[in-house]
PAZA-933537 format. One record per residue: x, y, z of N, C-alpha, C in turn; residue number from 1. Coordinates in steps of 0.1 Angstrom, whole numbers. Last residue first. Layout:
residues N
{nu=X | nv=Y | nw=Z | cau=X | cav=Y | caw=Z | cu=X | cv=Y | cw=Z | resi=NUM} $
...
END
This chain:
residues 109
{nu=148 | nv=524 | nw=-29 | cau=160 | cav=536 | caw=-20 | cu=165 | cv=531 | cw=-8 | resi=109} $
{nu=148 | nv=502 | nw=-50 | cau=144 | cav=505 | caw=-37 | cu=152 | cv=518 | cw=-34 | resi=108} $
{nu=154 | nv=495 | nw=-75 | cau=151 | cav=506 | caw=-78 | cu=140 | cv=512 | cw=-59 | resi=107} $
{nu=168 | nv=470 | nw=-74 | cau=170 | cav=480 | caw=-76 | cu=168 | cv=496 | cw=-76 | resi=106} $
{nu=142 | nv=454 | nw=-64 | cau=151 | cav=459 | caw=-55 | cu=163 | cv=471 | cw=-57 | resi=105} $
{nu=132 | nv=457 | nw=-88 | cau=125 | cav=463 | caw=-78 | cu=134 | cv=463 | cw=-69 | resi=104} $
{nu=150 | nv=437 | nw=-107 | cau=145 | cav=452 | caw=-110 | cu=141 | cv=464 | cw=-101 | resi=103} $
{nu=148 | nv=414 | nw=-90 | cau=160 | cav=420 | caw=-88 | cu=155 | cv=439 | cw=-96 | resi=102} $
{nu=119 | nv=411 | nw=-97 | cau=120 | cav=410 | caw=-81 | cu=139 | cv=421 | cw=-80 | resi=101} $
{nu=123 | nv=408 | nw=-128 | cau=114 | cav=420 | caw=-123 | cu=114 | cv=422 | cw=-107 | resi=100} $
{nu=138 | nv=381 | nw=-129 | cau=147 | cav=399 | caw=-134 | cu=137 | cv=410 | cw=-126 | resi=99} $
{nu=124 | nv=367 | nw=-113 | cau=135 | cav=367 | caw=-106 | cu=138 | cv=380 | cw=-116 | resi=98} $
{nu=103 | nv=362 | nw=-134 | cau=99 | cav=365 | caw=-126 | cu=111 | cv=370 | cw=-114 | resi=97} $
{nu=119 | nv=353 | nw=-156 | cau=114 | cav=364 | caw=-159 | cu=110 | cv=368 | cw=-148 | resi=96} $
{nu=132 | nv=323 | nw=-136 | cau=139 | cav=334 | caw=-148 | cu=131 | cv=347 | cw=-147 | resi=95} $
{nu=121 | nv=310 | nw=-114 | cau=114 | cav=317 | caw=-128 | cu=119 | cv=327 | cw=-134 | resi=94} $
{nu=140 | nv=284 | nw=-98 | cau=137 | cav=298 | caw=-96 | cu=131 | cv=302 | cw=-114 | resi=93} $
{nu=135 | nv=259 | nw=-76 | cau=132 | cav=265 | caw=-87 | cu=124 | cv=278 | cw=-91 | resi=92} $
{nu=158 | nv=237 | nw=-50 | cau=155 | cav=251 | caw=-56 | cu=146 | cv=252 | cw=-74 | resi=91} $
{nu=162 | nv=211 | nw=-56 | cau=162 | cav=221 | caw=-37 | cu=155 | cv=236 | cw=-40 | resi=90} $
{nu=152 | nv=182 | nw=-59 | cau=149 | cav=195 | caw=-66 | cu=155 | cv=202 | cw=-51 | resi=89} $
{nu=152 | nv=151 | nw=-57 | cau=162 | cav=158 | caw=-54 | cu=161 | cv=172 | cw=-62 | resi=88} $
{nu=127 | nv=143 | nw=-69 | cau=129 | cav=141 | caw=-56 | cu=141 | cv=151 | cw=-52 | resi=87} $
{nu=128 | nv=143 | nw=-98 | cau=122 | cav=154 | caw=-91 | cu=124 | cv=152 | cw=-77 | resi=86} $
{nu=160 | nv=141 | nw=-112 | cau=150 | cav=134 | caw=-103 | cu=143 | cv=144 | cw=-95 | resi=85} $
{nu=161 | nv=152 | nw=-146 | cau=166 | cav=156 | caw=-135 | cu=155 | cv=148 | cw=-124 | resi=84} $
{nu=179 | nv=155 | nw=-178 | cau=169 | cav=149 | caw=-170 | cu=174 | cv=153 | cw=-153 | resi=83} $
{nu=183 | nv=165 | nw=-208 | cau=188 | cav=166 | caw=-196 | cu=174 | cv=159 | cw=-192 | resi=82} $
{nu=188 | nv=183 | nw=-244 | cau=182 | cav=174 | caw=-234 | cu=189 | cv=168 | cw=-221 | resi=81} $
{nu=212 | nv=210 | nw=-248 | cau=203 | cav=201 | caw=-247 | cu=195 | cv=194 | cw=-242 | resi=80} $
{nu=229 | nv=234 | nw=-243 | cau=235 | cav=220 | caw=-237 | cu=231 | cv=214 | cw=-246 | resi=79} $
{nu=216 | nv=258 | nw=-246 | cau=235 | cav=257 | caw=-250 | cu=238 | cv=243 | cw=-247 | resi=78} $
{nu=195 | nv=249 | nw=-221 | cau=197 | cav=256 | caw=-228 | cu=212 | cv=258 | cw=-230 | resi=77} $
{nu=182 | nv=222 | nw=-216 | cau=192 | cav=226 | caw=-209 | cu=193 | cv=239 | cw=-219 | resi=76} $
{nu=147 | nv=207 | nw=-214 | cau=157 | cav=211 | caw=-222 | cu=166 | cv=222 | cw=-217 | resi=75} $
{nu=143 | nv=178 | nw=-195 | cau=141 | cav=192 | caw=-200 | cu=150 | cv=193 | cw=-208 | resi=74} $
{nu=128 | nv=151 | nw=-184 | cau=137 | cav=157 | caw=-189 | cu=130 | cv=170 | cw=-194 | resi=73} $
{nu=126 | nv=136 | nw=-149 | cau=120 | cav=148 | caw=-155 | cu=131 | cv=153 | cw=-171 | resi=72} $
{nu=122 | nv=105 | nw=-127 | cau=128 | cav=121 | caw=-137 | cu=119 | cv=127 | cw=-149 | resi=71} $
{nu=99 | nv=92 | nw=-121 | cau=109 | cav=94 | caw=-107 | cu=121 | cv=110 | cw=-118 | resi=70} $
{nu=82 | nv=86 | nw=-140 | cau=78 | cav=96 | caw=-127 | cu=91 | cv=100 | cw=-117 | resi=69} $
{nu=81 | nv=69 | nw=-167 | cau=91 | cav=77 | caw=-158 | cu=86 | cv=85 | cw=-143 | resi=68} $
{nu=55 | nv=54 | nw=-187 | cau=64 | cav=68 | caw=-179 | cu=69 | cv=65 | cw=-167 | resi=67} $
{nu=70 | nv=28 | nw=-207 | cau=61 | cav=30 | caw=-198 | cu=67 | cv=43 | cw=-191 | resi=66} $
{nu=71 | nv=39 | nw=-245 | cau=77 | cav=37 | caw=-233 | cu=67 | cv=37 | cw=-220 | resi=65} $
{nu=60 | nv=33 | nw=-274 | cau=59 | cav=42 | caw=-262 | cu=62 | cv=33 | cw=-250 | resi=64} $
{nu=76 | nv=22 | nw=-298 | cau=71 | cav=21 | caw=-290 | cu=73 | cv=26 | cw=-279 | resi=63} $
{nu=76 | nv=43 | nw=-332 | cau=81 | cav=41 | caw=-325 | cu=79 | cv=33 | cw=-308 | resi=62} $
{nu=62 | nv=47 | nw=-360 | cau=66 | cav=31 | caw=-355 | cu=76 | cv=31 | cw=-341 | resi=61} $
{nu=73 | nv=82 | nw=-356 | cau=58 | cav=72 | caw=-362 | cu=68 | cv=55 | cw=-361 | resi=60} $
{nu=80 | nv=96 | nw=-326 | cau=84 | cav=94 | caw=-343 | cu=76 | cv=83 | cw=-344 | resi=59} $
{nu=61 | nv=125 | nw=-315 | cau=67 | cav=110 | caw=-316 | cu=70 | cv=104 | cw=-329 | resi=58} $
{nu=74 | nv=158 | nw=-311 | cau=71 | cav=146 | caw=-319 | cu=72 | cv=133 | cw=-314 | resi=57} $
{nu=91 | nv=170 | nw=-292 | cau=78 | cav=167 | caw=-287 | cu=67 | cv=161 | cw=-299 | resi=56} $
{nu=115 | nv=179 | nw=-294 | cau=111 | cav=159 | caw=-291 | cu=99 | cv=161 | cw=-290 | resi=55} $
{nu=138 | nv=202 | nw=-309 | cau=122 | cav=202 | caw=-297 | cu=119 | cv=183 | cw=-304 | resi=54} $
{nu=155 | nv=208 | nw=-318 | cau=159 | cav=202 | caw=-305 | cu=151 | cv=194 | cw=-301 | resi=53} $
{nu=153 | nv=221 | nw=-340 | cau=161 | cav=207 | caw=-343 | cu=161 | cv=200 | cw=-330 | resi=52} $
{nu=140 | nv=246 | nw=-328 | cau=133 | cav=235 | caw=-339 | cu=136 | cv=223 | cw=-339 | resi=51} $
{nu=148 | nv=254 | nw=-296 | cau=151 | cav=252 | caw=-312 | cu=143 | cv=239 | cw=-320 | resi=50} $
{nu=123 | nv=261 | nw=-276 | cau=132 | cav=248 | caw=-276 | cu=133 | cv=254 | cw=-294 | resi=49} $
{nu=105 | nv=282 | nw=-271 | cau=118 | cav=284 | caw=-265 | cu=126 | cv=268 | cw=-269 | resi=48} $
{nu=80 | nv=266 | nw=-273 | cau=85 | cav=279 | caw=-279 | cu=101 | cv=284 | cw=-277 | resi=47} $
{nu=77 | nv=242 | nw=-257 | cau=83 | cav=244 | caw=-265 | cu=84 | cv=258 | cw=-278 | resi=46} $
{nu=91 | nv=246 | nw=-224 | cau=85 | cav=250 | caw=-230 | cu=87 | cv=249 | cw=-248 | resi=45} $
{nu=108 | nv=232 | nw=-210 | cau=98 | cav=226 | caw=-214 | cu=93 | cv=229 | cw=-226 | resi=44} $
{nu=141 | nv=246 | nw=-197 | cau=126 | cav=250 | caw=-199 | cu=118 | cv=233 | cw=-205 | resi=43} $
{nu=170 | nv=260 | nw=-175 | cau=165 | cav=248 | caw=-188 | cu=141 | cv=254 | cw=-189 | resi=42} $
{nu=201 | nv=255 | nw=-160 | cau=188 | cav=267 | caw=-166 | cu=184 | cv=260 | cw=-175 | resi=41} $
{nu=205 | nv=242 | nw=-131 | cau=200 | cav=240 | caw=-147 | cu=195 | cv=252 | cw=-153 | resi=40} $
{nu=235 | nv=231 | nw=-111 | cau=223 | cav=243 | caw=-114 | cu=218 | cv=245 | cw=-126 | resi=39} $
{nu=239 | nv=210 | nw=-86 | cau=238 | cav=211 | caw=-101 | cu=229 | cv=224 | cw=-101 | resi=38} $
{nu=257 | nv=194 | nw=-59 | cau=249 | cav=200 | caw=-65 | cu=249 | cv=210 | cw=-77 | resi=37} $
{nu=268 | nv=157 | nw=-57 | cau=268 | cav=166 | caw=-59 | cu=262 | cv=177 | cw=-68 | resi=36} $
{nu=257 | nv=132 | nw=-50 | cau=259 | cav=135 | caw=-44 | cu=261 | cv=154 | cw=-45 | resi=35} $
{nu=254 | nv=116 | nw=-77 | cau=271 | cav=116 | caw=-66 | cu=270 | cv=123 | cw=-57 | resi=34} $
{nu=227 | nv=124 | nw=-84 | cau=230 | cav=111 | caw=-80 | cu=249 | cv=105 | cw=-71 | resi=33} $
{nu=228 | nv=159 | nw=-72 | cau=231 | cav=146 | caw=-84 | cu=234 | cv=135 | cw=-73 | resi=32} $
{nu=205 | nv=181 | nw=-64 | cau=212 | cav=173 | caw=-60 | cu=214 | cv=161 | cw=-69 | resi=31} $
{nu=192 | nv=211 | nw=-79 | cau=193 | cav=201 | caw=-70 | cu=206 | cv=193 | cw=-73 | resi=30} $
{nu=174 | nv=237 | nw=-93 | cau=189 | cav=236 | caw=-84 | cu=185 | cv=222 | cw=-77 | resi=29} $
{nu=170 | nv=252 | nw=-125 | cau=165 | cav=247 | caw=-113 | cu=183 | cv=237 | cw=-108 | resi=28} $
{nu=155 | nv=285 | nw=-139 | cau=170 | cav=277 | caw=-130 | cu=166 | cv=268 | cw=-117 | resi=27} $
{nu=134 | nv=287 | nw=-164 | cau=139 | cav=284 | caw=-149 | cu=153 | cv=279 | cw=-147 | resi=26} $
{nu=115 | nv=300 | nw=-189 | cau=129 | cav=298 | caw=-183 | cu=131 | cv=294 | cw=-169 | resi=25} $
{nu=81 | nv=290 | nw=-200 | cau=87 | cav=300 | caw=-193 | cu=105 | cv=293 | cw=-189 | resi=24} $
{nu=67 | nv=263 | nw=-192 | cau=61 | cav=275 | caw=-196 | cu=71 | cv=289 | cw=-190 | resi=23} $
{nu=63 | nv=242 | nw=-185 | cau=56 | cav=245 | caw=-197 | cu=58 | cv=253 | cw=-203 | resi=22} $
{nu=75 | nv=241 | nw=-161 | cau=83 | cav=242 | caw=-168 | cu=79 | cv=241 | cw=-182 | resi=21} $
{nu=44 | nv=230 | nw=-148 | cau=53 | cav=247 | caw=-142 | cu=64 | cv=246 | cw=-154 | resi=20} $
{nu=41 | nv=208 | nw=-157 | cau=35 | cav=217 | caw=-160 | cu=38 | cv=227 | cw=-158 | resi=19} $
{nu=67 | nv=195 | nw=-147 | cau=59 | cav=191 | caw=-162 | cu=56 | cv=205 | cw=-160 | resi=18} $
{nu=63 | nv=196 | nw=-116 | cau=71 | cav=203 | caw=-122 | cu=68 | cv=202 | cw=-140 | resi=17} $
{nu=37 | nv=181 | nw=-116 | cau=36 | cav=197 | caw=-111 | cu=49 | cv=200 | cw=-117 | resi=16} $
{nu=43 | nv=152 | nw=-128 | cau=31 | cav=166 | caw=-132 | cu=33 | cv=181 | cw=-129 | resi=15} $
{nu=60 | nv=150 | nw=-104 | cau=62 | cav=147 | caw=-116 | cu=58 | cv=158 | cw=-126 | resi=14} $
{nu=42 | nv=152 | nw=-83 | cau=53 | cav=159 | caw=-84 | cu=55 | cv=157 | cw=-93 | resi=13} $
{nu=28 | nv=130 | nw=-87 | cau=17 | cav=144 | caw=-86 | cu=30 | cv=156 | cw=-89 | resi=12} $
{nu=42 | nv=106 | nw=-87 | cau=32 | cav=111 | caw=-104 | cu=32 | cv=125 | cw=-105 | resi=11} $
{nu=45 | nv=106 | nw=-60 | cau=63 | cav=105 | caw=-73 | cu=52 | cv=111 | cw=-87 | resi=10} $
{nu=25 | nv=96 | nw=-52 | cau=30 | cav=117 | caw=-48 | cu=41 | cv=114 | cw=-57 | resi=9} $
{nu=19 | nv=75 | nw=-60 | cau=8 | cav=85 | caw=-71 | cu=16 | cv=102 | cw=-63 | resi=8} $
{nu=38 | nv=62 | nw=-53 | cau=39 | cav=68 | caw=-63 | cu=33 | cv=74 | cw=-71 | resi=7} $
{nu=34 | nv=64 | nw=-26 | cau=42 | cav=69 | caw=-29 | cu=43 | cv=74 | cw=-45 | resi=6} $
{nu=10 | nv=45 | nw=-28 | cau=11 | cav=60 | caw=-22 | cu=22 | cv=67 | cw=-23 | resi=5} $
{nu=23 | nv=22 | nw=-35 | cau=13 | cav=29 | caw=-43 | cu=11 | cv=42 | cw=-38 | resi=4} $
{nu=39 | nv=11 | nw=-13 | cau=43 | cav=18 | caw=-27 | cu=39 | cv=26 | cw=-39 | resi=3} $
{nu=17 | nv=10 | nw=10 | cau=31 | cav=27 | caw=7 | cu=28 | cv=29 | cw=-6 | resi=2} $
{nu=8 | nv=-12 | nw=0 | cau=0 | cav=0 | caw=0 | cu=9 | cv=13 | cw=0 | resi=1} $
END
C-alpha cells in the first residue's frame, strides 16, 4: 500500500514540475545522484526549444515507453536534453519573474 502511495505523490510531483516548466525559463537547483549539486537553466516549454531540438514529436513506428515519474527531462539551454529526479529538486527559480524581483530591489532607496 506505501508503494502505491508513494507513487501517485512521485506522479503528482512529476506533473507539477511538467506543468510549471511549460512555460517559461527556470534555474533549477538540486542534488546529483554523486551526491553533488547542479544548477540548470533549462525549460519545457516548446517555444523556447530550437526547432532541431524540440522531441515533442513521436516518431511514427516508434514504441511508447512505460512513464518515468521518478525524472523529469528538459531542455538545458546551450546544452540540450537533460533529466533531473524530481525528488532531489532544492530550488526553482522563474527566470522572468526573478529579473522583475531584482529590478524592484534596484530601484528601492
Amino acid at each position: 500500500m506505501t508503494e502505491s502511495v508513494d507513487n501517485t505523490n512521485q506522479e503528482k510531483l512529476h506533473g507539477a514540475y511538467a506543468h510549471i516548466l511549460s512555460n517559461g525559463e527556470y534555474i533549477i537547483n538540486f542534488t546529483k545522484a554523486d551526491g553533488s549539486l547542479r544548477e540548470m537553466h533549462c525549460t519545457r516549454d516548446p517555444k523556447l526549444i530550437p526547432l532541431d531540438n524540440n522531441e515533442l514529436v513521436i516518431a511514427e513506428g516508434v514504441v511508447a515507453r512505460k512513464p518515468n515519474y521518478t525524472a523529469l527531462r528538459v531542455y538545458e539551454f546551450g546544452v540540450g536534453w537533460r533529466s533531473f529526479k524530481v525528488d532531489n529538486v532544492t530550488k526553482l527559480t522563474n527566470i522572468e519573474l526573478q529579473n522583475i524581483v531584482d529590478e524592484m530591489l534596484e530601484l528601492k532607496p
